[in-house]
C-alpha positions as CSV (number, residue, x, y, z in Angstrom):
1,X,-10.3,-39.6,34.3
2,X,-9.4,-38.0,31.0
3,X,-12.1,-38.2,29.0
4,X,-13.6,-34.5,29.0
5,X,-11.9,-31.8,27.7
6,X,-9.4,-29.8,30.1
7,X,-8.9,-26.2,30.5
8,X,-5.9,-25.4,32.6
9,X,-4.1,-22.0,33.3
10,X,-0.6,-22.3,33.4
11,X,-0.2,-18.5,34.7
12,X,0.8,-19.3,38.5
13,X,2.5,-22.6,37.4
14,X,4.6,-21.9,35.4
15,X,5.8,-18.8,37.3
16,X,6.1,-20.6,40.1
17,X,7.6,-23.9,38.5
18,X,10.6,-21.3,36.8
19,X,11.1,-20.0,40.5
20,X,11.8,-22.6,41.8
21,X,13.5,-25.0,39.3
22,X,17.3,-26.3,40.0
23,X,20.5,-24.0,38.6
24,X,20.0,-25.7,35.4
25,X,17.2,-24.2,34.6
26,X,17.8,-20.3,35.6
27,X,18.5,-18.0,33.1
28,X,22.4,-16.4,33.9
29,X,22.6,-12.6,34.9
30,X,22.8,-12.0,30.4
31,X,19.2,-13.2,30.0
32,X,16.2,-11.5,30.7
33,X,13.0,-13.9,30.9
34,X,10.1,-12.6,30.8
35,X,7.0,-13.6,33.1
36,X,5.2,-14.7,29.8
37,X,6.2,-15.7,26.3
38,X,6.1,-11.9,25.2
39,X,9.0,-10.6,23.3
40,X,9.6,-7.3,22.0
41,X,11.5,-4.5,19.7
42,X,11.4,-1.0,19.9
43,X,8.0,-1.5,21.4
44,X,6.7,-3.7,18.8
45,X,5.6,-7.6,19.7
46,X,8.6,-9.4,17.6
47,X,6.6,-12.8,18.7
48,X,5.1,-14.6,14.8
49,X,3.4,-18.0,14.4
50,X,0.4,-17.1,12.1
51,X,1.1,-20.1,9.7
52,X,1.3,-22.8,12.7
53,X,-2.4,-21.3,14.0
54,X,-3.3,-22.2,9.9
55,X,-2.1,-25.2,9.9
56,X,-3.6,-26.2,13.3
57,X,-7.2,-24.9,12.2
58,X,-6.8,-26.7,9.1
59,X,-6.3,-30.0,10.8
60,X,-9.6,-29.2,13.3
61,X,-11.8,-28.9,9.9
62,X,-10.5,-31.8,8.4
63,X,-10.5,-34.5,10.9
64,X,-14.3,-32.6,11.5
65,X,-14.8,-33.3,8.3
66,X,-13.8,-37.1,8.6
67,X,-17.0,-37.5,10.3
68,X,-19.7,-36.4,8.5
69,X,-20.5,-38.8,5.6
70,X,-21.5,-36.4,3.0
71,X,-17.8,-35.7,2.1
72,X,-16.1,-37.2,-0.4
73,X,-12.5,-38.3,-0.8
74,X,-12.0,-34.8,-3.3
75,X,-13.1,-32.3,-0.6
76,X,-11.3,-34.1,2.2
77,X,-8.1,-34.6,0.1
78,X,-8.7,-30.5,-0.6
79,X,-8.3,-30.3,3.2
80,X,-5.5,-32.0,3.6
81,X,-3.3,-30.8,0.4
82,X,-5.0,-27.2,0.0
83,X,-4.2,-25.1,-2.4
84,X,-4.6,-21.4,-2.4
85,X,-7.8,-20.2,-3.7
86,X,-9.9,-23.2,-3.6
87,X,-12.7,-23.4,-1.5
88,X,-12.1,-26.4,1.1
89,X,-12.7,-24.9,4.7
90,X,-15.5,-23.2,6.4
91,X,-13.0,-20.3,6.9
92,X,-12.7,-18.2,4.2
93,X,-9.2,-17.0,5.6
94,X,-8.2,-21.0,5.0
95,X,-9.2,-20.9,1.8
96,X,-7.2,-18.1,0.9
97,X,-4.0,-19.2,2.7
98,X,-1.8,-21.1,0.4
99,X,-0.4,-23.4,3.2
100,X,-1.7,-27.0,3.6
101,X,-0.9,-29.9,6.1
102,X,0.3,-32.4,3.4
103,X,3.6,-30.4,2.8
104,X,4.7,-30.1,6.5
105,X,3.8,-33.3,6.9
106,X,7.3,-35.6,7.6
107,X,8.7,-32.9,6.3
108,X,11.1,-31.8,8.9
109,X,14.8,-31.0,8.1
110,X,16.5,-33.5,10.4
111,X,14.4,-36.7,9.5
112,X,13.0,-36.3,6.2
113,X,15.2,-33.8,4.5
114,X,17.8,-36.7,3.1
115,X,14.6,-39.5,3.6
116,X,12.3,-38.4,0.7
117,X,11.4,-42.1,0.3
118,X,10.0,-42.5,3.6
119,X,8.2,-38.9,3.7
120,X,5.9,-39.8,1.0
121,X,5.2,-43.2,2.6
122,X,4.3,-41.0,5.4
123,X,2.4,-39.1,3.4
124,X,0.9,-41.9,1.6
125,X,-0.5,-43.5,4.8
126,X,-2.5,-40.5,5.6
127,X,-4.2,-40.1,1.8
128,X,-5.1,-44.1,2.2
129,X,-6.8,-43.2,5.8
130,X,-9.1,-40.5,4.3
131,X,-9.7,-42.9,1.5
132,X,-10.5,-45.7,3.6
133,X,-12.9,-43.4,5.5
134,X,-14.4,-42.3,2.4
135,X,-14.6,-45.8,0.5
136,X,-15.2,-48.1,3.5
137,X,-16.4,-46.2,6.5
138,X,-18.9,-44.0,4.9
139,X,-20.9,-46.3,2.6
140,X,-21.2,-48.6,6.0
141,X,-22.2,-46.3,8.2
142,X,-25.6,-47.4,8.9
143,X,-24.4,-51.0,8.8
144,X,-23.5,-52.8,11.9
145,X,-19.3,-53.5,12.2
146,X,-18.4,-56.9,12.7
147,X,-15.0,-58.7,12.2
148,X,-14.0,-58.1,8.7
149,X,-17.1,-55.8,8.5
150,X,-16.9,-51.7,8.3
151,X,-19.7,-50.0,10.3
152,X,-20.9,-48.5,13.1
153,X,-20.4,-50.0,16.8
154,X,-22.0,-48.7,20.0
155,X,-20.2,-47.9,23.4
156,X,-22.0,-49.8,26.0
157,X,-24.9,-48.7,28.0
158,X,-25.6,-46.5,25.1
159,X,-22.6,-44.8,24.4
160,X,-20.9,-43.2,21.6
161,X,-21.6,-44.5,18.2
162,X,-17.9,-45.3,16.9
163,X,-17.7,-45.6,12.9
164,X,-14.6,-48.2,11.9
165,X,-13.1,-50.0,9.3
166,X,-13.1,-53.8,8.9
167,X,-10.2,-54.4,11.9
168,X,-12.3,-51.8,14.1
169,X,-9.7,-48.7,13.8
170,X,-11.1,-45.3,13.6
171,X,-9.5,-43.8,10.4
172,X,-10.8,-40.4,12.0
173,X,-8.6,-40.8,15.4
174,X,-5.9,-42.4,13.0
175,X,-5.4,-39.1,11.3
176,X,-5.9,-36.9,14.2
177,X,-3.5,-38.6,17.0
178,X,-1.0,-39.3,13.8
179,X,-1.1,-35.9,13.1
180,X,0.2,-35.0,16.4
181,X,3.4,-36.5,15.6
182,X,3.5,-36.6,12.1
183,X,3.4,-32.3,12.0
184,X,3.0,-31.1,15.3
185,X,6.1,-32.9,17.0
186,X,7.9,-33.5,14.2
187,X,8.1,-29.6,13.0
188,X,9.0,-28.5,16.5
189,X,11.0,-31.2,17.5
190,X,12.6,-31.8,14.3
191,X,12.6,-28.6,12.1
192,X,12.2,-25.5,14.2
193,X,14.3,-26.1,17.1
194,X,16.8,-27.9,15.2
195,X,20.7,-26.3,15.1
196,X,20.7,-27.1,11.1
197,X,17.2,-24.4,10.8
198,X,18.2,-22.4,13.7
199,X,21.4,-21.9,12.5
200,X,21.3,-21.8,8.9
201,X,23.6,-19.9,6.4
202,X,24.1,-16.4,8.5
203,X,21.3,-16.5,11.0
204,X,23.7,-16.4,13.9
205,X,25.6,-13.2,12.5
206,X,22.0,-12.1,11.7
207,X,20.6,-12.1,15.2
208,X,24.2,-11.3,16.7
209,X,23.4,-7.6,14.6
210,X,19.6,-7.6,14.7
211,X,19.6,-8.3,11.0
212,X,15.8,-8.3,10.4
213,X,13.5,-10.5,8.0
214,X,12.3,-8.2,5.3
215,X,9.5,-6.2,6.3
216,X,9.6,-7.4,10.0
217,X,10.3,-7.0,13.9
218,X,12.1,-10.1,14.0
219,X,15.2,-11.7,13.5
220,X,14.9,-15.4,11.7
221,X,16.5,-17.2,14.2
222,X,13.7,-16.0,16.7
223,X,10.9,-16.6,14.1
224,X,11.8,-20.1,14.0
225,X,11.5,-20.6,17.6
226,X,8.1,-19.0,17.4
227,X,7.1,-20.6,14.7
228,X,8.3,-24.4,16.8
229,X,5.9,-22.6,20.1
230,X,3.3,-22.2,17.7
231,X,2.9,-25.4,16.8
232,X,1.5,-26.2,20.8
233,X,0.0,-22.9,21.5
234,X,-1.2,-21.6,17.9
235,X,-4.7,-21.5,19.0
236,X,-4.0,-21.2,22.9
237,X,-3.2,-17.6,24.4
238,X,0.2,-17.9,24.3
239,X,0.6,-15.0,27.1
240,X,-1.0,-17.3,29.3
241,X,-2.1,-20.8,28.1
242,X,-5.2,-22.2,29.2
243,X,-4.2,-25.5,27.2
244,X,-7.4,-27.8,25.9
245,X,-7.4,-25.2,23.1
246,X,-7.2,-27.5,20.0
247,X,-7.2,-31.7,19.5
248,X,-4.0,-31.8,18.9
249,X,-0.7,-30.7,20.8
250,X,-1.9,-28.7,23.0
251,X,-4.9,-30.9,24.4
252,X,-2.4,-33.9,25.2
253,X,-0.1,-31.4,27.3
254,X,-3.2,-30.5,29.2
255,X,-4.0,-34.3,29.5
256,X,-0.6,-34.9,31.2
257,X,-0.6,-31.7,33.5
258,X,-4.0,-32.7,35.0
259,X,-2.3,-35.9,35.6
260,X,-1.2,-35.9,39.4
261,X,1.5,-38.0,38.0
262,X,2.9,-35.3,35.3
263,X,1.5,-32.3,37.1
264,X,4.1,-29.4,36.3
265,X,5.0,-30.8,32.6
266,X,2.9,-28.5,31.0
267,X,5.1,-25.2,33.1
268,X,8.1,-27.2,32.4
269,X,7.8,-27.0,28.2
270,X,6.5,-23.1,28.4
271,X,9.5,-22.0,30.5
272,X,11.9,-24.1,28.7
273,X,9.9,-21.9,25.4
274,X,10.3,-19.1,27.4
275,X,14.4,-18.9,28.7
276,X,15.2,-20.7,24.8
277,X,13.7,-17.5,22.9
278,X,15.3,-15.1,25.8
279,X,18.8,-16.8,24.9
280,X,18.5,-16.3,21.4
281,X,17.7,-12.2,22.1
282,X,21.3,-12.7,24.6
283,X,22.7,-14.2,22.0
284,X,23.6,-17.4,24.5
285,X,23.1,-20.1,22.0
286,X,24.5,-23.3,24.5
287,X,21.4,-22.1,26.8
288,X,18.7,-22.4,23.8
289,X,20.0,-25.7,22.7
290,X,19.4,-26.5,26.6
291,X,16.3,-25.6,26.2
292,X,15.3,-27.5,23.1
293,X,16.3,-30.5,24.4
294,X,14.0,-30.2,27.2
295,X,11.1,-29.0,24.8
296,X,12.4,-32.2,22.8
297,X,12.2,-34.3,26.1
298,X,9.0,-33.5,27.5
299,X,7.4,-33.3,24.3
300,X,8.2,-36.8,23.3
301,X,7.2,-37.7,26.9
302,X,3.7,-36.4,25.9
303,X,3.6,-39.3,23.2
304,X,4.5,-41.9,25.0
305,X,2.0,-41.3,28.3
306,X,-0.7,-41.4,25.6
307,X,0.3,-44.5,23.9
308,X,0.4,-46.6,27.3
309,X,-3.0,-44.5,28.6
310,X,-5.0,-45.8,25.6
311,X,-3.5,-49.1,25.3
312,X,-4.3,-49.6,29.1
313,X,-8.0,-48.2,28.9
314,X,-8.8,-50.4,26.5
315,X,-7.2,-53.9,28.1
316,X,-10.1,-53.7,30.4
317,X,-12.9,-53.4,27.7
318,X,-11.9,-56.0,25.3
319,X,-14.6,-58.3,26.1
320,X,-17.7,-56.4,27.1
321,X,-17.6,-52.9,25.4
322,X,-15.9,-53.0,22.0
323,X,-17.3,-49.9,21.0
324,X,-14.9,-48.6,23.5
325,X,-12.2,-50.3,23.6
326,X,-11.7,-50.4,19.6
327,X,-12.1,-46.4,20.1
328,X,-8.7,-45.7,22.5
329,X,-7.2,-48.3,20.1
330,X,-7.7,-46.4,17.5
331,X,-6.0,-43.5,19.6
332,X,-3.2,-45.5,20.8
333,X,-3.1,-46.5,17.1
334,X,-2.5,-42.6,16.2
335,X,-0.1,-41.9,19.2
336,X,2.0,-45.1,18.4
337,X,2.8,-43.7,15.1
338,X,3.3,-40.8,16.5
339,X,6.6,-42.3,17.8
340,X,8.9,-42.4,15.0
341,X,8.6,-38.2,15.0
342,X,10.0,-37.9,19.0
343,X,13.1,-36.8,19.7
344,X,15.7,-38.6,22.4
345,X,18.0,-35.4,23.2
346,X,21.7,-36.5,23.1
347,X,20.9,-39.7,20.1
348,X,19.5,-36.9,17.4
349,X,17.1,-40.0,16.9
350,X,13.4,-41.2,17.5
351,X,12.9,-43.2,21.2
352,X,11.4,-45.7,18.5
353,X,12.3,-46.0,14.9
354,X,9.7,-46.4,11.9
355,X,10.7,-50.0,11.9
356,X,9.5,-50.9,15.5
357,X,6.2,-48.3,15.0
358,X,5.6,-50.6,12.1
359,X,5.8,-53.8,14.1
360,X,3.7,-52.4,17.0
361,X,1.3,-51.4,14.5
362,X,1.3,-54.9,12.5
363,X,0.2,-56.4,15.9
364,X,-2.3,-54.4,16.4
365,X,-3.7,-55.1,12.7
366,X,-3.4,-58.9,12.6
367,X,-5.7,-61.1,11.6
368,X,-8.9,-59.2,12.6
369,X,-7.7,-56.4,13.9
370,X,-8.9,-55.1,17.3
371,X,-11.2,-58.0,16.7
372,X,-8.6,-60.1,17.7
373,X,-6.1,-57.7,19.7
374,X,-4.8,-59.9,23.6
375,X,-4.4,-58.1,27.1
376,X,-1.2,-59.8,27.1
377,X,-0.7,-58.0,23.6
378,X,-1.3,-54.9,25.0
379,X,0.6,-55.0,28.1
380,X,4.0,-56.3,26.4
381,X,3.8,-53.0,24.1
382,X,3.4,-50.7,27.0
383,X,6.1,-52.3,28.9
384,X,8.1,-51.7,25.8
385,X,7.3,-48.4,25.3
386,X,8.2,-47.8,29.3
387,X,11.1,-49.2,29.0
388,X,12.4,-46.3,26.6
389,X,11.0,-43.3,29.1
390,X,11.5,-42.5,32.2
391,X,8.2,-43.1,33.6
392,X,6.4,-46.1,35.2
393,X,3.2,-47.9,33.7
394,X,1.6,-46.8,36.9
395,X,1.6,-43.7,36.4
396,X,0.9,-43.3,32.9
397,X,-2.1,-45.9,32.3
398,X,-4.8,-43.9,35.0
């Protein structure tokens, strides 16, 4: 059902969803919303996330890059901890940019600010990924896989050709789903739309007064809201999404809209974008934490549907097409560790701590890997991960 790319205008719904949403969710008489996410000061756009559409465009040419065999562990390290000047991307304006993914990487200020320990680890696991693609993958990549064997393995009837390691997991899809979490989610969820950024030192006085950031239209309270939107719709028109714009973020809330179950998630994250960055031009700082929890909510929402989904697809294919089964493994692989970087509103902490990603993810590594990997493995982790949402594994596994 979900397996082409989706392009979905959230014009019409998302109007229509902020119509018609409960007294909870409309703005008081102080706010002004807007019909779109368009924000402005003395005529002049004060809306900024240029270093989340880097970032983002980064991550499409590296986990590109993951699958072409001719790179080596320098040049796809260089796209994952770039530095300024050196010549790792296609795009020139990359190259020149001295932000990288490795530094907002678990870096958020709520998880990882106090947790240095654990942020490297993070970090850690994604430089042994790209190794293992470069070391293991690509010098079997003409070699058939086979339990404890790297190599290639073909989706049934002809399929895909899937490129794993010795336990069948995708590095590529590791990187790319963990990604999702590990800076996407975790940046917005974590960072930007935390009070501790949001309200540091005298950025409330600041926006109170229109207090400006050096040489710009906006206020830095509203630049770090931006700069949390930008991290879903950096590459999406963010006056009117058309989501299925990039392979992260963005292409999982389309996933979930098209979803009769989830159908009106993806208006319920852009109007909760929306009435949050009003409140903080009204001042009304109760209504944007509101709204933050919602983005925190739905967002983490996101995560979980696409655990279950993969893990579900894949039950099915265990026996007669490995090719695909091992490949939304290695997705659900990528969207389970994308757990530990959700946000419950009302706890401050993950629906699932590192602890029990690490124990989902031991289970699916044992022994031979996806080799070896039950039904009855899979469904007890998506009835676990159910458990903590509040959505059925009805709805989310189709």
């Amino acid at each position: 059902m979900f397996k082409n790319k989706t392009i979905l205008s959230l014009t019409a719904a998302a109007g229509l969803l902020f119509a018609c949403s409960d007294d909870d969710d409309i703005a008081t008489a102080s706010i002004t919303v807007p019909d779109n996410y368009e924000f402005s000061r003395d005529g002049s756009s004060t809306v900024s996330f240029s270093g989340q559409t880097t970032r983002i465009l980064m991550g499409e040419e590296l986990i590109s890059a993951m699958m072409d065999n001719s790179e080596t562990e320098a040049s796809l390290d260089g796209k994952f901890a770039h530095q300024s000047g050196d010549q790792d991307f296609a795009n020139p304006e990359l190259n020149a940019s001295g932000k990288n993914l490795r530094s907002k990487t678990a870096a958020s200020r709520d998880y990882f600010s106090a947790n240095t320990v654990e942020a490297n680890a993070i970090k850690s696991d994604f430089d042994s990924w790209i190794a293992g693609q470069v070391n293991e993958v690509f010098p079997n990549w003409n070699q058939d896989a086979a339990e404890g064997q790297a190599g290639q393995i073909q989706e049934a009837g002809g399929g895909t050709v899937r490129y794993v390691n010795a336990k069948g997991l995708e590095y590529n899809q590791a990187v790319n789903k963990s990604m999702i979490g590990a800076l996407m989610v975790d940046q917005m969820l974590n960072n930007y739309l935390s009070t501790s950024v949001l309200d540091e030192a005298d950025n409330v006085e600041n926006n109170d007064n229109e207090v400006l950031e050096a040489g710009e239209n906006y206020t830095t309270m509203e630049h770090k809201w931006d700069e949390a939107f930008g991290y879903l719709y950096g590459t999406d028109d963010a006056t009117n999404p058309q989501l299925g714009a990039d392979s992260f973020l963005n292409k999982y809330v389309a996933r979930a809209e098209n979803d009769e179950d989830f159908s009106g998630i993806a208006g319920k994250i852009y109007n909760a974008f929306k009435l949050g960055r009003a409140a903080i031009v009204a001042g009304d700082y109760d209504e944007r934490d509101t709204q933050a929890n919602v983005i925190r909510e739905e967002i983490s929402k996101i995560i979980g549907i696409r655990v279950v989904y993969y893990l579900q697809q894949a039950k099915p294919l265990l026996d007669n097409d490995k090719g695909a089964a091992f490949h939304d493994l290695s997705e659900a692989f990528g969207f389970i560790y994308s757990l530990q970087f959700t946000r419950e509103p009302g706890t401050g902490e993950p629906y699932f701590s590192k602890e029990e990603v690490d124990t989902f993810l031991a289970q699916l590594m044992a022994g031979n890997g996806f080799w070896d990997v039950t039904p009855a493995t899979l469904d007890q982790m998506s009835e676990d991960i159910v458990e903590r949402f509040d959505f059925t594994l009805d709805q989310a596994k189709d």
